[in-house]
Every structure is written in structure tokens, then in C-alpha cells.
One Martini backbone bead per residue (centre of mass of N, CA, C, O) as a GRO file, in nm:
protein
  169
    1UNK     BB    1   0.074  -0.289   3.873
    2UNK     BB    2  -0.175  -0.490   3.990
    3UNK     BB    3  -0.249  -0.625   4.324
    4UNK     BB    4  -0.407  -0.828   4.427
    5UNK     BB    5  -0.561  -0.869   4.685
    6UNK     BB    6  -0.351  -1.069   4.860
    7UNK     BB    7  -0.131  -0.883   4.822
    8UNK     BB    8  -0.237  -0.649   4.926
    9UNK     BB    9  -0.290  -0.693   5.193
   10UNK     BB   10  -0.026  -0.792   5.262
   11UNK     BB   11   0.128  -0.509   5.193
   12UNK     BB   12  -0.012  -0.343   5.421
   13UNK     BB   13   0.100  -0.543   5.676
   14UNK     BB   14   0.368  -0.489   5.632
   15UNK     BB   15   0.364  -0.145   5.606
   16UNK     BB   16   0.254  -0.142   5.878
   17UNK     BB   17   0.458  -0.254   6.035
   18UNK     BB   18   0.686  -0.085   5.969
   19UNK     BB   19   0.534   0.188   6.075
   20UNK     BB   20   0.627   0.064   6.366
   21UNK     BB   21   0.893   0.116   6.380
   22UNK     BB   22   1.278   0.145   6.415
   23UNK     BB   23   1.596   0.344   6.501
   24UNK     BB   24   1.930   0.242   6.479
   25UNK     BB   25   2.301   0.196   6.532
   26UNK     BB   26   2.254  -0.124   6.593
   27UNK     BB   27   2.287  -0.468   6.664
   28UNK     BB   28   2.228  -0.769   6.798
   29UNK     BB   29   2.299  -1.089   6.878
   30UNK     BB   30   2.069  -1.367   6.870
   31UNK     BB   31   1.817  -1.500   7.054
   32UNK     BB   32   1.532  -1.584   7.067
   33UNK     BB   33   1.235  -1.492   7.227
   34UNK     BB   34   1.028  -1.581   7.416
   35UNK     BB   35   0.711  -1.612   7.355
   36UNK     BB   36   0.473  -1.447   7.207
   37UNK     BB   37   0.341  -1.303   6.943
   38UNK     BB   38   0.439  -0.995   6.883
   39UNK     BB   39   0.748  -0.839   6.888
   40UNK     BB   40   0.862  -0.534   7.057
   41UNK     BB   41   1.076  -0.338   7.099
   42UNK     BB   42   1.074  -0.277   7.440
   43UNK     BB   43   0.902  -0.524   7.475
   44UNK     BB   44   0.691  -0.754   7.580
   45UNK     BB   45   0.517  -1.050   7.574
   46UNK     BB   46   0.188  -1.082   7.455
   47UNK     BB   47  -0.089  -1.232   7.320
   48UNK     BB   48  -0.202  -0.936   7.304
   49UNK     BB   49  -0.048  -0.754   7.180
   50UNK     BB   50   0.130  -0.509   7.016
   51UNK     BB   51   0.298  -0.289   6.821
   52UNK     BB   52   0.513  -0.084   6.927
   53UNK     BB   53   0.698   0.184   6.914
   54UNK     BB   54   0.971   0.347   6.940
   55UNK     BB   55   1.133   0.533   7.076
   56UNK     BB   56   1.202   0.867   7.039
   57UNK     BB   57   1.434   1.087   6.956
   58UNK     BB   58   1.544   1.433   6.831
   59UNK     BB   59   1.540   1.307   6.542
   60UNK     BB   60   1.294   1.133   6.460
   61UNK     BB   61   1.467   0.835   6.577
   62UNK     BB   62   1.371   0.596   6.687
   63UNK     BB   63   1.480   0.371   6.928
   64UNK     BB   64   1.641   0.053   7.028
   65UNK     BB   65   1.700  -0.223   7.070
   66UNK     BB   66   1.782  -0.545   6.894
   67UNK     BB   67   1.632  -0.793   6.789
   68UNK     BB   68   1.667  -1.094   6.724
   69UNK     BB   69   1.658  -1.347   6.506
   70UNK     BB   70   1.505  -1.566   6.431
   71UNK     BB   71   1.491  -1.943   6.401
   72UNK     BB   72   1.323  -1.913   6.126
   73UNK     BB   73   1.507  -1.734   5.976
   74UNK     BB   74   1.650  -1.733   5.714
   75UNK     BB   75   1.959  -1.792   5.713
   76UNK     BB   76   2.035  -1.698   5.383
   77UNK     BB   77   1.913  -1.449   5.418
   78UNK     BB   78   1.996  -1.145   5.399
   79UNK     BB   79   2.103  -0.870   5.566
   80UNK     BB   80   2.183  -0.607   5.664
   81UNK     BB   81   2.404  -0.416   5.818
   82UNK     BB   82   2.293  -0.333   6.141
   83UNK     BB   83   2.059  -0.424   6.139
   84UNK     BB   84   1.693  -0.331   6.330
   85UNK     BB   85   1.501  -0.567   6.517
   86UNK     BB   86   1.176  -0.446   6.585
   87UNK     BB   87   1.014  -0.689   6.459
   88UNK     BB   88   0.805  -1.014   6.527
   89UNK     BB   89   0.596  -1.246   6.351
   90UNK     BB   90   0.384  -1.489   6.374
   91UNK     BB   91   0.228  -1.684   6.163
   92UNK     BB   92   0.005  -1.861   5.981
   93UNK     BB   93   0.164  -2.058   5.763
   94UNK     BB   94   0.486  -2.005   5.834
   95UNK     BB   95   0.464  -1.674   5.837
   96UNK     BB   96   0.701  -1.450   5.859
   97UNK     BB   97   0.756  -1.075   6.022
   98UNK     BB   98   1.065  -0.902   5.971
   99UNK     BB   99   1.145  -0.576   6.111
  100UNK     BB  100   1.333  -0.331   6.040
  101UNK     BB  101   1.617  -0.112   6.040
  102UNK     BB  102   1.846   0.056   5.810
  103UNK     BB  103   2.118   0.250   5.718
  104UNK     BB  104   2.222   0.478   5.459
  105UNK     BB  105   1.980   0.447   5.293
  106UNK     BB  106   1.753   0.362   5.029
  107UNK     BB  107   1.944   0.289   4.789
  108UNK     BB  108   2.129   0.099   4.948
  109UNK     BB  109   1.919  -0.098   5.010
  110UNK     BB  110   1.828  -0.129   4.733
  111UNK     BB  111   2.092  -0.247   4.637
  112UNK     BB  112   2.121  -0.508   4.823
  113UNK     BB  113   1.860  -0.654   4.726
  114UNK     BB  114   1.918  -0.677   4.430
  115UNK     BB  115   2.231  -0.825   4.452
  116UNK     BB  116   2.232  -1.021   4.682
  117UNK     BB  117   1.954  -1.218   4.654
  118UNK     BB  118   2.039  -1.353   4.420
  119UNK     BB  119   2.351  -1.469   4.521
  120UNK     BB  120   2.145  -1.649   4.767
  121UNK     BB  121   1.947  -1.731   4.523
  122UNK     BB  122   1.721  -1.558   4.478
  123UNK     BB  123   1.417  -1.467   4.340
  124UNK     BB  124   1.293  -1.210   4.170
  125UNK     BB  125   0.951  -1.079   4.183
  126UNK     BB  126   0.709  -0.814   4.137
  127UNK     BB  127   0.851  -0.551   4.155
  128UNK     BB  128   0.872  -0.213   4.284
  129UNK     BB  129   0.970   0.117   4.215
  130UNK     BB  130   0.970   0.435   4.416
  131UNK     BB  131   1.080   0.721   4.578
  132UNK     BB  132   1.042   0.533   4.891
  133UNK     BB  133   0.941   0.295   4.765
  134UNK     BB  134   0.969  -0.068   4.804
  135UNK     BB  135   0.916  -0.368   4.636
  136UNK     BB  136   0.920  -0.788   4.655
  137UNK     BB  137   0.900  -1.090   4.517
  138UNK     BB  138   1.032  -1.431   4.624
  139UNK     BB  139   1.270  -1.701   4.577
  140UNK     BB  140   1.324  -2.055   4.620
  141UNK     BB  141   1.329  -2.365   4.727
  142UNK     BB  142   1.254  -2.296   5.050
  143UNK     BB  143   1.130  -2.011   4.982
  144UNK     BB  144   0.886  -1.759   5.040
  145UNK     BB  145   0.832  -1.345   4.966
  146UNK     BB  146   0.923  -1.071   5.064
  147UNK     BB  147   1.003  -0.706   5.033
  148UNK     BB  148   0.993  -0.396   5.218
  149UNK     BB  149   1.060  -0.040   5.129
  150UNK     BB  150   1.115   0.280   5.356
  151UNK     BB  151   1.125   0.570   5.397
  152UNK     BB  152   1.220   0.777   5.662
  153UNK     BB  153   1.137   1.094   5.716
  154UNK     BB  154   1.280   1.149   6.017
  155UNK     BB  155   1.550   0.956   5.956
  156UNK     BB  156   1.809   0.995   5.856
  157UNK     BB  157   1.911   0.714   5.690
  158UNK     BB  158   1.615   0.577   5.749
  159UNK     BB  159   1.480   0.216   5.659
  160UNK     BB  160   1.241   0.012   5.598
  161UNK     BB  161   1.236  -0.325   5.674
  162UNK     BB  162   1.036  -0.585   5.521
  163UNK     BB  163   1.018  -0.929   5.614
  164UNK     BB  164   0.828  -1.201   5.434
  165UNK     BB  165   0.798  -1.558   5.531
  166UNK     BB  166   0.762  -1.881   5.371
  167UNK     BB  167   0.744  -2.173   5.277
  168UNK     BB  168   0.773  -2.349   4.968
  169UNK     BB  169   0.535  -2.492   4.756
   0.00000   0.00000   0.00000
């Protein structure tokens, strides 16, 4: 299926959002933090920033602290345990995008988003998977989104995970 232009676009945007993330094994829970965005973890914010990769460990696995999901991401919406929230953005029209990593392996984050996602309400539609990536939207009675997964290829069993959401018209 050939995805729309503002699609296409967008899964570009999140895509790229994701290539600059970070993998590590723990998540630390806590408030969204003050400041400008996009945040990436292990960065300040500042209105000009952008979004810069956590440091790289020996293996390949950039390294960094969790951020916090902000209070904007839907509650409800699943995340994988032990994921690691390396960046937030928040875009106009109520858009939130936050990139994760989770261990674990490609599988099984993609078998967690399969059938966690409908059982917490989520309706997936237009989703796709191929051998190291794959992506869906999805939809509920308050939220509208997207969800792409990408194999890190330097990092065993690390995942880009990245949402985006905004309220449900």
C-alpha cells in the first residue's frame, strides 16, 4: 500500500525522530520536565535545540537516562516495560512525539503493540510490517496515532519505538 503524501511525511518525521534515539536496559517513571521542546535525553531544552543521539556505549547501544513520558501522553496508550523515553516533541494541532528504545528484541515489541494496543481500547488500521520495521495507525474514541517500530542494527535486541498522538477529531 502506498502511504499518502502528508503519510508519507509524516512517517519520514517519525522515522527520522527515531534514528536519533538511544537504547538502554531501564526506564525511571517521573514528571514531564519544564522547558522548550524537543527534549533528548541527556540534552537541555532550548527553543532551538533539536533532537542529538545519546552517547554510544561499547556495542553500539547508545547509552542515556529515561525521560519521563510527558502528561500529554495518553494514559491508556500501552508502552512496553522497561522502555526508554529519549526524546519528546510536541508539535501544533496537539501532535506529541515520543521516541522510545526497548530490549527485548524486534518480535516482541512488535507482538506487544499487536495485542496490547486493541485490548487497551486501540483500534490499529493501514499498519505494515517488513523484516526490521513496521509501523500502524491507530485510533480510539479520544486519541488518534501512529506507532513505528525499527531493529537497531547495532544494538542486540535494542528497538526504536516511536508515537505519535493527538486528539481524535
Amino acid at each position: 500500500m502506498k502511504p499518502s503524501s502528508p503519510a508519507a511525511v509524516l512517517l519520514g518525521a517519525v522515522l527520522g525522530l527515531a534514528a536519533l534515539t538511544g537504547c538502554s536496559a531501564a526506564a525511571r517513571p517521573g514528571a514531564e520536565p519544564s522547558g522548550a521542546t524537543p527534549y533528548a535525553a541527556g540534552q537541555a531544552p532550548s527553543a532551538s535545540a533539536g533532537a542529538k543521539a545519546a552517547p554510544a556505549a561499547s556495542g553500539g547501544c547508545p547509552t542515556a537516562a529515561s525521560l519521563p513520558l510527558p502528561k500529554e501522553f495518553p494514559a491508556d496508550l500501552p508502552v512496553p516495560d522497561g522502555a526508554v523515553v529519549t526524546s519528546v516533541e510536541h508539535r501544533s494541532g496537539d501532535r506529541l512525539v515520543v521516541s522510545t528504545v526497548v530490549r527485548g528484541g524486534f518480535r516482541a515489541a512488535l507482538s506487544f503493540l499487536q495485542h496490547r494496543l486493541p485490548k487497551a481500547g486501540f483500534t490499529p488500521k493501514d499498519g505494515e510490517v517488513e523484516e526490521d520495521d513496521a509501523e500502524s495507525d491507530f485510533s480510539s474514541a479520544a486519541v488518534d496515532g501512529r506507532w513505528a517500530l525499527r531493529k537497531m542494527p547495532d544494538c542486540k535486541g535494542g528497538v526504536y519505538l516511536t508515537y505519535l498522538t493527538s486528539t481524535a477529531s
